[in-house]
C-alpha positions in Angstrom: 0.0 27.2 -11.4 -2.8 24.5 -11.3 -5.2 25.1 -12.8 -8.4 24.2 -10.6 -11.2 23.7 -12.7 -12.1 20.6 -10.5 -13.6 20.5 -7.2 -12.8 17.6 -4.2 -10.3 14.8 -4.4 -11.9 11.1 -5.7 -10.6 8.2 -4.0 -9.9 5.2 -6.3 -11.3 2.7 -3.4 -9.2 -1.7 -4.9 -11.6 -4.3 -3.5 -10.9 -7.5 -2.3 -13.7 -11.0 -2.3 -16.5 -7.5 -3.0 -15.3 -5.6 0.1 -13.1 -2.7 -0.2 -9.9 -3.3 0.9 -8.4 -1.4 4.3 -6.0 1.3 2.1 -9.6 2.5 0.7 -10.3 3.5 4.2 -7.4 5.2 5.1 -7.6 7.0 1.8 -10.9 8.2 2.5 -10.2 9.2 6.0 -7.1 11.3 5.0 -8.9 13.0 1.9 -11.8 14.3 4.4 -8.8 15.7 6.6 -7.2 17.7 4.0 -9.7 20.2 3.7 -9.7 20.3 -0.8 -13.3 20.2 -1.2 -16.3 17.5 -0.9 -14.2 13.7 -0.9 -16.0 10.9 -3.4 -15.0 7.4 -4.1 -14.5 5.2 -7.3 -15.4 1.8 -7.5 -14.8 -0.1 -10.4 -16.2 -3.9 -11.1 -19.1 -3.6 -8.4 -19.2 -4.9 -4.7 -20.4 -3.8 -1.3 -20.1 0.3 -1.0 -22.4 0.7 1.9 -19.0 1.0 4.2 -17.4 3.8 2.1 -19.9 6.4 3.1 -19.4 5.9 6.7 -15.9 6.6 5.8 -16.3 10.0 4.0 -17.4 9.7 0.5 -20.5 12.4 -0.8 -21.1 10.1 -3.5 -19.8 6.9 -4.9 -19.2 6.3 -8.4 -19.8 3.2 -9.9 -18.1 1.5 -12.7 -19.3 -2.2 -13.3 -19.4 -4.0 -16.2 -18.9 -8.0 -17.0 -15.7 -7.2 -18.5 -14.5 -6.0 -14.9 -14.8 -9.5 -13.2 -11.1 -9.9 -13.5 -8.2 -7.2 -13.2 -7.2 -6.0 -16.9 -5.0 -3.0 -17.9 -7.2 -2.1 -20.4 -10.4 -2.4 -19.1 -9.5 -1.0 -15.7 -8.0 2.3 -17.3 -10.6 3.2 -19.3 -13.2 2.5 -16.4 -10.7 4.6 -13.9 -10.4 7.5 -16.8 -14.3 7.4 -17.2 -15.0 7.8 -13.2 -12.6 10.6 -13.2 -14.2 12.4 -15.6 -18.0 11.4 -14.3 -16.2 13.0 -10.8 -14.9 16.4 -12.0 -12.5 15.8 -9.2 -9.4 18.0 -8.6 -7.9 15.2 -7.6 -7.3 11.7 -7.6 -5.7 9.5 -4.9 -4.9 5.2 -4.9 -3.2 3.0 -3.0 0.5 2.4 -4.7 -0.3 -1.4 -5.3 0.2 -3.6 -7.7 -3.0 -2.5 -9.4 -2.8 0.9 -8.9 1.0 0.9 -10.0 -0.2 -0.6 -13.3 -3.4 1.5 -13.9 -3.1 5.2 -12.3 0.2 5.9 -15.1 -1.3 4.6 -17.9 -4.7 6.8 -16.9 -2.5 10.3 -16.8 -0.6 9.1 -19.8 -3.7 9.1 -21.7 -5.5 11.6 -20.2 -2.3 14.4 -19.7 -3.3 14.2 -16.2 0.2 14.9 -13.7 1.0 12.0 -11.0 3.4 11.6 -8.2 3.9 8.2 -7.2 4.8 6.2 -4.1 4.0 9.0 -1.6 4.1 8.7 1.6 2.5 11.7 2.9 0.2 14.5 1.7 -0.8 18.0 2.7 -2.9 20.9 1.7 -0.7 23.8 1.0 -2.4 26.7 -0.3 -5.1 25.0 -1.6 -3.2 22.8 -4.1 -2.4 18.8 -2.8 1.2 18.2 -2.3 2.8 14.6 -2.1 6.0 13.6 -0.3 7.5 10.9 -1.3 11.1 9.4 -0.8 14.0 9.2 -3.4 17.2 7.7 -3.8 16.5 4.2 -1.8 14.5 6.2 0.8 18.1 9.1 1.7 16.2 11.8 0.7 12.3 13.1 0.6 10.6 15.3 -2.3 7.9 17.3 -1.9 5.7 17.5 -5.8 2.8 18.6 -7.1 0.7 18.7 -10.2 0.2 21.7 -12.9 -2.3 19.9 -14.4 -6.2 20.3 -14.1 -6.4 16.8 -12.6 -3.8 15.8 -10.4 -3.4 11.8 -9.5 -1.4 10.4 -6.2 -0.5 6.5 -4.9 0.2 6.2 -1.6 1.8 3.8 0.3 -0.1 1.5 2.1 -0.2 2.2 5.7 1.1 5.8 5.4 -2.0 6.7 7.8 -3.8 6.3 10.7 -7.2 5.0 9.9 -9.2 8.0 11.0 -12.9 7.6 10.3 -14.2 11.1 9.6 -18.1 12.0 9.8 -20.4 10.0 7.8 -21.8 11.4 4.5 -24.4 11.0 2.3 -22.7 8.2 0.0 -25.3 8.5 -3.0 -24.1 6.1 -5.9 -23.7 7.4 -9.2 -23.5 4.8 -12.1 -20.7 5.6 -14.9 -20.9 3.9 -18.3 -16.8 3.7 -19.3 -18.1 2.4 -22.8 -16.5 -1.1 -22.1 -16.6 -4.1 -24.6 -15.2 -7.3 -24.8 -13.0 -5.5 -26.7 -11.0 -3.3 -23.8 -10.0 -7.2 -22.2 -6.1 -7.4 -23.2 -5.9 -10.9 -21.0 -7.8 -14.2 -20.8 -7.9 -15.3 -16.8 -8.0 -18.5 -17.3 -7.9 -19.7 -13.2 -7.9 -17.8 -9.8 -5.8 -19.5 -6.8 -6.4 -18.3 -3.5 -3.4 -18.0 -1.7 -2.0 -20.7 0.9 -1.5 -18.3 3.5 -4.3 -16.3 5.5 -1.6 -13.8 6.5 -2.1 -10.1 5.5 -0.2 -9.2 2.3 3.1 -7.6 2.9 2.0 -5.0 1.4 -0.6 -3.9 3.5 0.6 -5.7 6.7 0.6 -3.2 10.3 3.2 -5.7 11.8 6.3 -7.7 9.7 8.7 -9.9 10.8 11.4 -10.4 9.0 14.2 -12.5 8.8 17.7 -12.5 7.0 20.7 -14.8 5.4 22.0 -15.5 9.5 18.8 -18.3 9.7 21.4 -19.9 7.7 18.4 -22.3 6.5 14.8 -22.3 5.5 13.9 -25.0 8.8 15.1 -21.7 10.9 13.5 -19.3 9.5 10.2 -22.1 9.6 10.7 -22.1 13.0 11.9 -18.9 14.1 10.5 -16.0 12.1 7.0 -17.8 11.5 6.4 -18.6 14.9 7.4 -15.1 16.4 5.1 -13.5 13.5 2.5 -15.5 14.5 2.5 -14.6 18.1 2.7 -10.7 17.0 -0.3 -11.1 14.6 2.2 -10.3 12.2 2.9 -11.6 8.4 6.4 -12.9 7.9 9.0 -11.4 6.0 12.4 -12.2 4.4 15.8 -10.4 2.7 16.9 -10.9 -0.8 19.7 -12.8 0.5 17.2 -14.9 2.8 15.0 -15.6 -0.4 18.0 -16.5 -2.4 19.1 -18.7 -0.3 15.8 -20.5 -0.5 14.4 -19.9 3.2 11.1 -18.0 1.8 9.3 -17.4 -1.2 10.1 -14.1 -3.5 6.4 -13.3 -2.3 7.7 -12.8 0.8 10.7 -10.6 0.1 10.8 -6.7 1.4 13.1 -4.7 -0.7 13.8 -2.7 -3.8 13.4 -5.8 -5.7 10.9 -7.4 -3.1 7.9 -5.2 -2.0 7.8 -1.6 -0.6 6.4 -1.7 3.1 5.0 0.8 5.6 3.9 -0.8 8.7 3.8 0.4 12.3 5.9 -2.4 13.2 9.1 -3.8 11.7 11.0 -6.3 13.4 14.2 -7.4 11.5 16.1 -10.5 12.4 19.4 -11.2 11.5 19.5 -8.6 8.6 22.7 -6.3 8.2 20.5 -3.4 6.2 21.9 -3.0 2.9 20.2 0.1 1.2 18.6 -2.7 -1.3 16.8 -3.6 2.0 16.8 -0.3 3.8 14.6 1.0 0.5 11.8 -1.7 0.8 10.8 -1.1 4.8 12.8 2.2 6.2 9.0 4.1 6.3 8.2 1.4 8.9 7.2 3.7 11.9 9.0 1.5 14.4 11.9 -0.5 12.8 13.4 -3.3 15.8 16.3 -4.9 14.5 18.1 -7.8 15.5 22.2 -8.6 15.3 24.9 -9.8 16.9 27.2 -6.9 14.5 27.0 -3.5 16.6 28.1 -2.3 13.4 25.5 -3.6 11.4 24.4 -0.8 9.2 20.6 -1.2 10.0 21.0 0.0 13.3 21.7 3.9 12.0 18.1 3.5 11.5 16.7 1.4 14.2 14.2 2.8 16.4 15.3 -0.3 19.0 18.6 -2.3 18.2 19.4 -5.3 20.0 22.7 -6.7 19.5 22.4 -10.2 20.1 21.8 -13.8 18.5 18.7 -14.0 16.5 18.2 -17.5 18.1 17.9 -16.4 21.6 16.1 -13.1 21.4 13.4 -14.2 18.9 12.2 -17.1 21.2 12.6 -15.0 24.5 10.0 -11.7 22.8 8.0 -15.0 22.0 7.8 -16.7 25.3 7.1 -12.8 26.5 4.2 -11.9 24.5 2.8 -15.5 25.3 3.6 -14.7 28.8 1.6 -11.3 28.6 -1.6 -12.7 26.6 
């Protein structure tokens, strides 16, 4: 039985160029659904909070410090440990990316605090917060739940709806983690900005993807980027399509690629091996794209068009130029 000596659930709210990021929204919005108490937010290394109020958070707490310019393991878990405890949350919920895959285990590992990872969904059952997440490549779902007196949770990007509940008071609390120069375990040394001004995979609503059948990297240039563009959509690719050299390994969606959830997945030319099928089978509409009937990924296609990559993807191109 948990025990509940907390109160609320504390959203760990990433930002991005000092604005928080769009999973911090729908993490607010779903913790002021699920009824667990008042919802607060965690920001750690400073930026514009006036937005996460609007979005549900009673108070916001604060953890800057020089130290936090850049992302470090070490810094950022013992600021994350110190707003938890500042909270006196129940619970803890954070996106499942990259930095909140690194961070949120080490924080329960030091802190004996339980964590379910990569959930997709989560509920209030009898006043404790239960996370599903799938298992096996995505076959199966789990249900799971902590014992502990503070539970943490990642979520998928795009597991919800952005739902903006009523506005609350937001006041900002300040937490002093204790940092030093000391906590830093790496030197950044330079920052690149990426080449593309597409939304990361990761947190993309819309993907297309393409698979080994472009047969080159000028096809998939010219077919997957173009049809991605006209969708608003960020482009993705299969292992195979990767190591074949069409796209970059940024760009791959898979077990060994990156775990998506958008509300769109188009999927040209790729057969669905469960590699695959594990990285993007969330997607809440999956279209896929082959000239096999038999192609596996059609068992879990919400729309299958058996057909030739070449011909379809131009045609839903010259349609949705057609229908702006």
């Amino acid at each position: 039985m948990k025990n509940t000596m907390g109160n609320g659930i504390l959203v760990y709210c990433e930002f991005e160029g000092g604005q928080p990021r769009k999973t911090a929204y729908e993490l607010l919005g779903k913790a002021a659904q699920l009824g667990l108490g008042p919802v607060s937010a965690l920001v750690v290394g400073g930026g514009d909070t006036s937005s996460l109020a609007a979005w549900g958070a009673a108070q916001v707490f604060v953890v800057d410090h020089p130290v936090l310019g850049s992302y470090s393991t070490g810094a950022y878990t013992k600021a994350i440990s110190a707003g938890i405890a500042a909270s006196g949350a129940a619970y803890v919920i954070a996106a499942a990316s990259a930095g909140g895959r690194d961070a949120l285990p080490r924080v329960a590992a030091r802190n004996g605090h339980g964590l379910v990872v990569e959930c997709t969904d989560l509920r209030n059952e009898g006043g404790q917060l239960v996370g599903r997440r799938p298992v096996y490549a995505g076959k199966a779902l789990v249900d799971a739940r902590t014992s502990s007196a503070v539970g943490l949770f990642t979520v998928r990007p795009n597991s919800f709806v952005l739902a903006q509940p009523p506005a609350a008071a937001g006041a900002v609390v300040s937490v002093d983690a204790g940092l030093s120069g000391a906590d830093v375990d790496v030197k950044v040394v330079q920052t690149l900005a990426p080449a593309s001004k597409s939304v990361d995979l990761t947190e993309a609503d819309r993907i297309v993807s393409g698979g080994r059948s472009l047969k080159s990297k000028e096809a998939y240039d010219s077919v997957v980027r173009p049809l991605a563009a006209a969708l608003g959509a960020t482009a993705g690719a299969s292992r195979a399509a990767v190591d074949a050299g069409y796209a970059g390994h940024s760009e791959q969606v898979g077990q060994t690629g990156k775990v998506v959830s958008p509300s769109l997945y188009i999927a040209l030319g790729i057969s669905g091996a469960i590699q695959h099928l594990a990285g993007m089978r969330t997607s809440r509409v999956i279209v896929a794209v082959n000239k096999d009937p038999e192609a596996p990924i059609f068992q879990y296609a919400t729309y299958g068009i058996v057909g030739d990559l070449f011909e379809v993807a131009p045609a839903l191109q010259a349609e949705l130029a057609r229908l702006k």
